[in-house]
Backbone bond lengths (Angstrom), bond angles and torsions (degrees), N, CA, C in turn:
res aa  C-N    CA-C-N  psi(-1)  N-CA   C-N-CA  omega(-1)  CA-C   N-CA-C  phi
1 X - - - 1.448 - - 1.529 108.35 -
2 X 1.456 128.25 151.02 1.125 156.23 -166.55 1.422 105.50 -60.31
3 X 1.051 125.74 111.04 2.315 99.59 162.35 1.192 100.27 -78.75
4 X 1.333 94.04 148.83 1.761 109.50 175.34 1.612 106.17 -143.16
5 X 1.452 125.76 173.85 1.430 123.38 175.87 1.286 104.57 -132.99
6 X 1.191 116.22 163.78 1.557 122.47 -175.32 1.696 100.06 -118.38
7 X 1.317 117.26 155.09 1.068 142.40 -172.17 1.339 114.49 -125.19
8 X 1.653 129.33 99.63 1.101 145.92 161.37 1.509 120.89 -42.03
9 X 1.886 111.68 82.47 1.257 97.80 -160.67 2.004 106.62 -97.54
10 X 1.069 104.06 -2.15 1.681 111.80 -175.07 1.590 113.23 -170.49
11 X 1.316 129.52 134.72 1.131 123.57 176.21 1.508 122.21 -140.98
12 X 1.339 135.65 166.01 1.652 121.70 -173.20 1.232 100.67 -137.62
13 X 1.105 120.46 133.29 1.851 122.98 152.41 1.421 105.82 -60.07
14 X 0.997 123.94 145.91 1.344 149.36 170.55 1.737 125.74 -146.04
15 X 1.238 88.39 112.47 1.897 89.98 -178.59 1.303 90.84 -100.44
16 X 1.811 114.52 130.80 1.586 121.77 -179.86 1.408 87.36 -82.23
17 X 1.604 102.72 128.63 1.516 110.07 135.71 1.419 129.85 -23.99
18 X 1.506 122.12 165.84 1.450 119.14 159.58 1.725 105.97 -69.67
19 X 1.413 118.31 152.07 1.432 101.58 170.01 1.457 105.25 -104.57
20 X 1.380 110.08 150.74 1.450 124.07 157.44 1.539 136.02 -98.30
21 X 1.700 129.45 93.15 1.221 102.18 -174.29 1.362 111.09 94.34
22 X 1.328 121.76 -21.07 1.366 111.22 -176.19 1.839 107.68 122.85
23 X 1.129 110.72 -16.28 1.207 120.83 172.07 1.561 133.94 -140.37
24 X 1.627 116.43 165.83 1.267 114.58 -133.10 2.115 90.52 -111.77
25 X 1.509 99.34 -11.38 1.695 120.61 -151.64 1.858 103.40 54.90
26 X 1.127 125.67 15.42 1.612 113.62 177.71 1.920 94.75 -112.64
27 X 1.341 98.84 139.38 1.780 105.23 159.54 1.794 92.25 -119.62
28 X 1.401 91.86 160.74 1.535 103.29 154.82 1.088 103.65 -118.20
29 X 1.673 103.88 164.59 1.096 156.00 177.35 1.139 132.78 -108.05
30 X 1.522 126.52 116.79 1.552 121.83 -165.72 1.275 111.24 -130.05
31 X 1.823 149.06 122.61 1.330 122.01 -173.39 1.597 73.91 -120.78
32 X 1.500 106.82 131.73 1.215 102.06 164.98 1.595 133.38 -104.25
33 X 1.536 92.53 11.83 1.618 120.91 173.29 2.030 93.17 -66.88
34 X 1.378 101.92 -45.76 2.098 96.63 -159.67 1.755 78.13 -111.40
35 X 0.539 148.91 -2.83 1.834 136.87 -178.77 1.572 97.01 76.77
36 X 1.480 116.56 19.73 1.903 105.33 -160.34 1.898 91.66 -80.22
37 X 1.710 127.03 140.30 0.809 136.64 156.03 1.592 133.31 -93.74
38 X 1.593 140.49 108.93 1.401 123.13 -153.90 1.289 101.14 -126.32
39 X 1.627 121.61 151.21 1.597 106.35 170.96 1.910 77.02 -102.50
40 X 1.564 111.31 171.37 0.760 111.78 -176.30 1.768 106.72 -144.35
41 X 1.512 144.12 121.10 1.126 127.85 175.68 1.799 121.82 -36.48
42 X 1.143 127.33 147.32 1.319 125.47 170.03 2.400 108.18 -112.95
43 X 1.192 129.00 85.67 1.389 139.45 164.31 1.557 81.78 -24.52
44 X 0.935 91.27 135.56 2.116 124.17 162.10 1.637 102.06 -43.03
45 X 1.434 110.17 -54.53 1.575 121.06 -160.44 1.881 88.36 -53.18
46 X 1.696 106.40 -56.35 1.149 103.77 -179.93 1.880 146.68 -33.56
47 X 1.200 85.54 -37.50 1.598 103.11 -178.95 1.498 116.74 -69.56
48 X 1.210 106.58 161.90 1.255 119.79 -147.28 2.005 128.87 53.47
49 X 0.946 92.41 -15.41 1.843 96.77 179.08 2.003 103.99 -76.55
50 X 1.012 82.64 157.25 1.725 85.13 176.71 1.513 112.13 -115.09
51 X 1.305 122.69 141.19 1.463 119.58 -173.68 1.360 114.35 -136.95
52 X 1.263 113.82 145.40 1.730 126.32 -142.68 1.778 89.70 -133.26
53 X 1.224 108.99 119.59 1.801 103.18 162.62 0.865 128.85 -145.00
């Protein structure tokens, strides 16, 4: 296999919440079109479902 290096193009501090249950109510968010990084709330209704985008 090839060596290659990676390039640190954006990064975020993040202090984890306590979790509850298995969850944090935060998802992230990544567009890797703008490098933009987001935490994002997760609604109760939300949890447990899985989401694809």
């Amino acid at each position: 296999m090839a060596d290659f290096t990676l390039k640190e193009i954006k990064s975020l501090k993040y202090n984890r919440p306590e979790i509850s249950k298995g969850y944090t109510d935060h998802s992230l968010h990544i567009n890797v079109s703008s490098s933009d990084i987001n935490i994002r709330p997760v609604e109760k209704e939300g949890q447990g479902k899985i989401y694809r985008g």
